[in-house]
Structures are given as C-alpha cells and as structure tokens.
C-alpha positions as CSV (number, residue, x, y, z in Angstrom):
1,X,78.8,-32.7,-43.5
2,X,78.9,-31.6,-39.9
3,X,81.0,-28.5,-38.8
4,X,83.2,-28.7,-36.1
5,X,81.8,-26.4,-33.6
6,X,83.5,-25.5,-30.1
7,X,81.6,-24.3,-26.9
8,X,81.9,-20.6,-28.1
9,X,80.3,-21.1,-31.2
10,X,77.5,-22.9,-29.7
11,X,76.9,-20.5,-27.5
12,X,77.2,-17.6,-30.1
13,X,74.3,-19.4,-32.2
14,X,72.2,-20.0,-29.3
15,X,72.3,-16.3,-28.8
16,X,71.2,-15.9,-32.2
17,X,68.1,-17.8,-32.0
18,X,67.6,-15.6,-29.1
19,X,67.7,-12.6,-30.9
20,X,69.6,-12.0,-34.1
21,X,69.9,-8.8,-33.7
22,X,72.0,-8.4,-30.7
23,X,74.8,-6.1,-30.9
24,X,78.4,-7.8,-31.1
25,X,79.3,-5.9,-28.1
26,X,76.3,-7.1,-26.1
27,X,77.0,-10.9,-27.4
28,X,80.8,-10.4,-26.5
29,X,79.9,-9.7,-22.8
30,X,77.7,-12.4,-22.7
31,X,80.4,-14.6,-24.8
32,X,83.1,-13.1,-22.9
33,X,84.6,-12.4,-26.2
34,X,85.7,-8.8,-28.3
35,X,83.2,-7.6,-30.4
36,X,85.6,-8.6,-33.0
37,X,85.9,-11.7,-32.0
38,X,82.2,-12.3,-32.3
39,X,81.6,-10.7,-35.7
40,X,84.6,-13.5,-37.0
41,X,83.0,-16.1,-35.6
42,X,79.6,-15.0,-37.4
43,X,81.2,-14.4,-40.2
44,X,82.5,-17.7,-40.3
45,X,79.4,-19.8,-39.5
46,X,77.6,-18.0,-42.3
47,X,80.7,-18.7,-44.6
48,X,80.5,-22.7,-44.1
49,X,76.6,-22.7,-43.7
50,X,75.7,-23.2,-39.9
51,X,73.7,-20.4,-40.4
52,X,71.3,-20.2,-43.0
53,X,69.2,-17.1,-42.4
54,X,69.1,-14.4,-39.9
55,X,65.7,-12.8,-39.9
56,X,62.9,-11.1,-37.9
57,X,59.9,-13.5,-37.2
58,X,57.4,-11.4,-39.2
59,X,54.0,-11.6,-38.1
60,X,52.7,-12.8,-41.5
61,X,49.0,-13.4,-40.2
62,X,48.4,-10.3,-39.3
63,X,50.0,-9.0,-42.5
64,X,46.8,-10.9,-44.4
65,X,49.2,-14.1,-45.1
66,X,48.7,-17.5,-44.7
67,X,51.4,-20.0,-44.5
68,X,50.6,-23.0,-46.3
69,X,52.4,-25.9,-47.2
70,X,52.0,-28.2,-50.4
71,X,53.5,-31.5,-50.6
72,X,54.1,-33.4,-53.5
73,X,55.1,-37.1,-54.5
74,X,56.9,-37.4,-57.5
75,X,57.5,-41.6,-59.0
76,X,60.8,-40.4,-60.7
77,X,63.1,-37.9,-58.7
78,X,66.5,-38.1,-60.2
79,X,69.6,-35.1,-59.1
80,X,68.5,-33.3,-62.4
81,X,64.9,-32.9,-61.0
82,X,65.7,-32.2,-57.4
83,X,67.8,-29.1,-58.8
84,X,64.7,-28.0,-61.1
85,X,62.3,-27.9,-58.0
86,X,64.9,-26.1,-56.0
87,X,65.3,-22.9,-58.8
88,X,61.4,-23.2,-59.0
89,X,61.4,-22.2,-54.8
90,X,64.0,-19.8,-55.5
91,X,62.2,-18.1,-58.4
92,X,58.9,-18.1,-57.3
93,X,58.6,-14.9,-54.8
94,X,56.4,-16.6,-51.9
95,X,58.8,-18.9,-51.0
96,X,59.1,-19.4,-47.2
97,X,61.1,-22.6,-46.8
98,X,61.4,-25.2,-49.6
99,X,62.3,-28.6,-49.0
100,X,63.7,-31.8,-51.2
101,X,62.6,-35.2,-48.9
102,X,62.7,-38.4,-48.4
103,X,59.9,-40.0,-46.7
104,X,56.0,-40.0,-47.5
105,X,57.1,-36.8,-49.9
106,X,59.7,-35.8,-51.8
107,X,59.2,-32.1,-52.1
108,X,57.4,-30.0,-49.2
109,X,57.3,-26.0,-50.3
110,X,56.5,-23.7,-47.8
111,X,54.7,-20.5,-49.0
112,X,52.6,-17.5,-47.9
113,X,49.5,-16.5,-49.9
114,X,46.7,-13.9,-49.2
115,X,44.2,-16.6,-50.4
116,X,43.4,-20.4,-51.8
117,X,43.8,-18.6,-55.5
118,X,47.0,-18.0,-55.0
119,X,47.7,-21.3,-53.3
120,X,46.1,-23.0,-56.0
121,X,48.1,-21.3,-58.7
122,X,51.3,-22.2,-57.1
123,X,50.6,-25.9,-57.2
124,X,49.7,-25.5,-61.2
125,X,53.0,-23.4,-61.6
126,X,54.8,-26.6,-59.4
127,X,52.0,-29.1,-61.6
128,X,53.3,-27.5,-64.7
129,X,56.7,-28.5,-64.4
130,X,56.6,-31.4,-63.1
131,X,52.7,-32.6,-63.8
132,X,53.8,-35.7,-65.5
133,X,56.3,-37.0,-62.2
134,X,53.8,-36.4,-59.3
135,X,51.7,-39.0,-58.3
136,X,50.3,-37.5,-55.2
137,X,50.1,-33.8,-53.7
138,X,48.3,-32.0,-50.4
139,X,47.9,-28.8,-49.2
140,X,47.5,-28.1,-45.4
141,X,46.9,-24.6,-44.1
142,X,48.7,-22.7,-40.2
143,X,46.0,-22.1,-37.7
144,X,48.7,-21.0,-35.5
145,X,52.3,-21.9,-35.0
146,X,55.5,-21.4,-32.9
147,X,59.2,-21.8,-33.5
148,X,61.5,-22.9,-30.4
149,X,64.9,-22.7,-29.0
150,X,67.5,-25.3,-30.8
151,X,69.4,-25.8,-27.6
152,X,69.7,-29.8,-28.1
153,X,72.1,-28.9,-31.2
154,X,74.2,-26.3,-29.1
155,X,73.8,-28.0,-26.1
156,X,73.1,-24.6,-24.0
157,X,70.1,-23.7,-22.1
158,X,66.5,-23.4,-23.6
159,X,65.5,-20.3,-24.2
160,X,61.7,-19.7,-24.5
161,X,60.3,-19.9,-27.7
162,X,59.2,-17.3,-30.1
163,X,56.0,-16.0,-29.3
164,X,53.0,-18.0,-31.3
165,X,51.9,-17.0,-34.6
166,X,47.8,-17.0,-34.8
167,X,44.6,-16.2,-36.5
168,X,44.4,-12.3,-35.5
169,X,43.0,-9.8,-36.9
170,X,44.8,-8.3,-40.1
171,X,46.3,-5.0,-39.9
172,X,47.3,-2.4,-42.9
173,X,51.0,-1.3,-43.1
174,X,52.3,1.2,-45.7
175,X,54.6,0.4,-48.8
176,X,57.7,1.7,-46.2
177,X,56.8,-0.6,-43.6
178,X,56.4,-3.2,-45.7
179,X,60.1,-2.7,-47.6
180,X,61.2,-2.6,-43.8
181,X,60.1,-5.6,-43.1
182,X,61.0,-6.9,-46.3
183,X,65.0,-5.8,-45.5
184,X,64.8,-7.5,-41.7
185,X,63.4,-10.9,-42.9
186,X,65.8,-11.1,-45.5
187,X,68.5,-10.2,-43.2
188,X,67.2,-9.2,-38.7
189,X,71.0,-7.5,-38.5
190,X,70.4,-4.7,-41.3
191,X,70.9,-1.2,-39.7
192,X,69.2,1.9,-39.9
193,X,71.1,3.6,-41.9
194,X,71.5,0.8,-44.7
195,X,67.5,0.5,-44.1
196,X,66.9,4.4,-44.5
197,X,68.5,4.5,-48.0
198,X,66.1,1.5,-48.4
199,X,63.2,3.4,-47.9
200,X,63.9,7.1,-48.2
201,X,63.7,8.0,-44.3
202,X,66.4,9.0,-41.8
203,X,67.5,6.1,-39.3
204,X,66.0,8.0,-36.4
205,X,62.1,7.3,-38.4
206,X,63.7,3.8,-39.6
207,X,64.0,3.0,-36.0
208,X,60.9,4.5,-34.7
209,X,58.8,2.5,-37.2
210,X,60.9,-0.5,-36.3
211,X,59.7,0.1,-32.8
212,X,56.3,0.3,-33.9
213,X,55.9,-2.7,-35.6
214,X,57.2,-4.4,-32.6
215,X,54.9,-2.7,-30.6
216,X,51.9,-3.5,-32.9
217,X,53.4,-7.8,-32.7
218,X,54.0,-7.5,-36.9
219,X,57.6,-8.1,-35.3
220,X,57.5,-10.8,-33.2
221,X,61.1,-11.1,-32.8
222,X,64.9,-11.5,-33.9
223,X,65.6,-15.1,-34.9
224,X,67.9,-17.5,-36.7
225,X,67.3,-20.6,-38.8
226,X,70.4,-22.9,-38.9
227,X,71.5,-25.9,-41.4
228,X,70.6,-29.0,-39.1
229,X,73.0,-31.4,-41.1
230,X,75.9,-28.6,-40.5
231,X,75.4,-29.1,-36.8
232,X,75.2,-33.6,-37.2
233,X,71.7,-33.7,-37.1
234,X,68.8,-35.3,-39.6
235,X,65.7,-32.8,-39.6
236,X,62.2,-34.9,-39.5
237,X,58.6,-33.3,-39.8
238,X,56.3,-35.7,-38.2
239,X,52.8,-35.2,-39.9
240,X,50.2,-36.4,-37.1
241,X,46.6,-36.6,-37.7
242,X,44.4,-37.4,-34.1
243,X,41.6,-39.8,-33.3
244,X,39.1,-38.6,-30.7
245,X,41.2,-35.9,-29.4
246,X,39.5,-33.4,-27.1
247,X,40.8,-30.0,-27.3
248,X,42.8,-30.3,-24.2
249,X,44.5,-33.4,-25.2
250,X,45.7,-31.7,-28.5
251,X,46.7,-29.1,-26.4
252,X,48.6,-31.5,-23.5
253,X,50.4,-33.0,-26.7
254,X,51.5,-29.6,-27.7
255,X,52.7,-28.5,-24.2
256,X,54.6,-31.7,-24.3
257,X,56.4,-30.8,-27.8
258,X,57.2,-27.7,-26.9
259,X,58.9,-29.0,-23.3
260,X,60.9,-31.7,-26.0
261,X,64.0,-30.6,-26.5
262,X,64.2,-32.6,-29.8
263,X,60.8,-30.4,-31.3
264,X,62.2,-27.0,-33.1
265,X,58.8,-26.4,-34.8
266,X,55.2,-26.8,-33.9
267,X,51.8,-26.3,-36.6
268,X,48.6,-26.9,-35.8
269,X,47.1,-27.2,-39.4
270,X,43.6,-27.5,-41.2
271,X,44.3,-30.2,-44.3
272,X,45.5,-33.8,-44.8
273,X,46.7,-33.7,-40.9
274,X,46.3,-32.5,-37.1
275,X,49.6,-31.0,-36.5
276,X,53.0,-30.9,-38.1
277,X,56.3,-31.5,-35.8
278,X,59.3,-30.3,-36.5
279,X,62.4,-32.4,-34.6
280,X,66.1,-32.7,-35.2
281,X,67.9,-35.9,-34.1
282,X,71.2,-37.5,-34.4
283,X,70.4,-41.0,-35.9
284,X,67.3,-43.2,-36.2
285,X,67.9,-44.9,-32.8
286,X,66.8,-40.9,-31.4
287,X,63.7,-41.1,-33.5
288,X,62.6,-44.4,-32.6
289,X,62.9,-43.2,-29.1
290,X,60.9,-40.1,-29.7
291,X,57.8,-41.6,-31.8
292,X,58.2,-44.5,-28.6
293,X,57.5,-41.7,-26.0
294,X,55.0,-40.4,-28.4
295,X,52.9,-43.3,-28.7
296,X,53.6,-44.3,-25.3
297,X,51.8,-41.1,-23.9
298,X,49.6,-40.3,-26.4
299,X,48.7,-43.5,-28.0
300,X,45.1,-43.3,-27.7
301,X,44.7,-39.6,-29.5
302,X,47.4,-40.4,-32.3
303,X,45.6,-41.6,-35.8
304,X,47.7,-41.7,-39.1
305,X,51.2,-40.7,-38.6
306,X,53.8,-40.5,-40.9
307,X,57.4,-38.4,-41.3
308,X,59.4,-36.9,-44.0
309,X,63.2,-36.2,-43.7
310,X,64.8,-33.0,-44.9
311,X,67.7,-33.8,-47.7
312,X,68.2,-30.5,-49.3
313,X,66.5,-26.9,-48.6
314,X,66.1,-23.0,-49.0
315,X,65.0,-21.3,-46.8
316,X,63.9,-18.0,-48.5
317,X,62.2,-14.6,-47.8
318,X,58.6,-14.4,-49.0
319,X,58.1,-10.7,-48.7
320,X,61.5,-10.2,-51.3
C-alpha cells in the first residue's frame, strides 16, 4: 500500500539517494527544516517502509565480487513457498537483493560471488529446496552497471547517477576495511565512533580509512534503495537480448535509459540476455508507453524481450 508522502518528504528521500550520509543539519538547510525535524521524518519513512536500506554503493568488482543474478521458474508457487525462498535470501550470506515475481520468473536472487563455484553452489542450495517446483532457471553475470536518481517517484530534480560499476582491476583491503565496509553497506549513516568499537580503531583512523576507500573508488558513494510499491509504483525489470547491435547502438540505447526518467537501474550482462532494465511505473498504461518508445526507437537492435514484476523483496547486505 502506498504512503502518503508530502513535498518535504519527497524532497528528504531525494536527498537520500543523493547521498545517505548527509548530516541532518546539512539536509535541514537544504529542506529548510530543524535537524530535528529531519531525523523524524527519517525516522518515520524507515518506520512504514519508504526506505528500505541506506547504504554505501560498495565497489564490489574491485573487491573480487561479481554480481550475478539466477532466476528461477517454479510450476507451483503457493504463499507457503514464497515465504520459504524469502528466509533462504535472508539466510544465505551473499544476498544482494532477492526478489519474489510475477512475469517470465517467479524468483530473481541477486548475489555476489568470487567465482562460478560459488554461483553454482547457490543454485544447488536454491535447487535443493525447491528442485522438485522449478521448471526453468538462468544465470546471467554484471559486466558493468549503474544505479540512477528516482526522481519520477519524488517528483524532484534528477540527480546524476551513481558512478558505473565495471570490470577493474581487483584490489586487496584488510579484515578492518572490510568490517568497515561491511557496517556502511548495512547501514551508509553509521558514525565513527559506533564504527571504531566495530573495528578496534579510534574515529579519527575510522574516518581516515573511510576517506581512503573513497579515494581508492571501493566507495563509490552514499545511496538509498526505497520500497517502490510504498511510493504507488510497480517495479519492472525488462530482460533485453539485441539482434545485430553494434557497440554504439547498445551504447545509444543505454544513454537513452539512463536520460529515462522511468529507468532506476541499468546491467549490461553476459548470460540468457543483453541488458537488464530496471523501471518503476504507475500502472500498465506507463509501461506500454515505455516498451512503445522502446521499440519505436530501437526496434531494429531489440531481439527477445521479456519483463518480470517485483511482488515481494529483501534487499540485503552481502558483505554481513
């Protein structure tokens, strides 16, 4: 059910996406709110589910991670089932964003794994449990990817989005720096002195390695993720494979996604499909329109296409 949100609010969450670690002070100027006043509001929008993570947008390729994604399409998917796949994404440590679906698949889990071994043994762990409902499942692997700006839902202007996550060289952190990380994805607003009983440091070398890994683009930002059906909108991710797509037209199509203010996600992927969009919409009439512009401007490049809807997710820490 959609939350009633007013201007301030919408504002406050745009800021968020902008960076989630903002000071209340700073957001009150900007709000032209008290501090206080802020901090309720946050408080609140956490409280009835607006916002459903506020993290730092960890670098995980460099970290030796790659995302990958394994969908699955079950014959029989009654409540008691859905709940079952839901505690297995909550229990299984990897977890990124794990998704119940309607639409060419009913489950989509998000993880990060160092290799295709691990991959492989989450789909038996998933096969296990559910081997004798799925009919159908397929893995697809992030060559690069980039998050953007939800300002259609808040109505506000578009920031720019996060900065792209891609193939880089990997780098080696230290256990501290990876319980650092560890504390900001779970939570972009912890402070330095929570973080230095975390870890055993004082603030002042809590910040100073914070600053680092900023510097070193294992921190790419401070970010939110928000409940789309909170805010009275369906979340779709269009799976797109091309046909006879040079690499500037993929690349024109993506410009264009990421100019959309309907797209919140972009993938370019190596697997059952080309690239993996990411939109929120209010009702089926706004994504008829967008496949319509879609196919009217990229006809000739589009090959299979399909979408799933989100119905129920968690969006998770993989690093906890």
């Amino acid at each position: 059910m959609a939350i009633k949100l007013d201007k301030k609010d919408k504002q406050l969450l745009s800021l968020l996406y902008s960076n989630s670690r903002m000071s209340f002070t700073e957001m009150g100027a900007k709000l032209r709110l008290s501090s206080s006043a802020v901090e309720r509001r946050m408080r609140q929008l956490k409280d009835d589910g607006v916002i459903s993570l506020l993290f730092a947008d960890v670098n995980f390729l460099k970290l030796g991670f790659r995302a990958y994604r394994l969908y699955f399409r079950f014959d029989v998917m009654d409540r008691e089932t859905e709940q079952k796949v839901l505690k297995l994404f909550e229990e299984y440590p990897r977890t990124l964003w794990g998704v119940v679906c309607e639409g060419e698949y009913d489950v989509l889990w998000r993880i990060i794994a160092r290799d295709e071994i691990e991959v492989e043994n989450a789909a038996y762990l998933m096969i296990e449990k559910f081997g004798d409902r799925i009919v159908e499942k397929s893995v697809a692997t992030t060559t690069y990817q980039v998050y953007s700006a939800w300002n259609k839902a808040f109505e506000t202007e578009k920031y720019p989005s996060m900065p792209i996550e891609r193939m880089v060289e990997t780098e080696a952190v230290d256990e501290t720096d990876l319980k650092i990380l560890s504390a900001l994805y779970g939570n972009a607003r912890e402070t330095t002195v929570s973080l230095s009983k975390k870890v055993g440091l004082s603030p002042d070398a809590v910040l100073y390695r914070m600053k680092k890994l900023s510097e070193r683009n294992l921190i790419l930002g401070y970010t939110a993720w928000f409940d789309a059906k909170k805010l009275g909108f369906n979340y779709y991710k269009l799976l797109i494979g091309f046909r006879s797509a040079t690499k500037e037209k993929e690349q024109e199509f993506m410009r264009y996604c990421l100019e959309n203010e309907n797209v919140i996600f972009l993938n370019k992927v190596i697997g059952s499909w080309d690239i993996e969009v990411d939109i929120i919409v209010r009702d089926n009439a706004e994504l008829h329109e967008f496949m319509r512009e879609i196919k009217t401007r990229f006809g000739p490049i589009l090959g299979k296409h399909t979408f799933i809807s989100a119905v129920e997710e968690r969006m998770l820490n993989p690093l906890r």
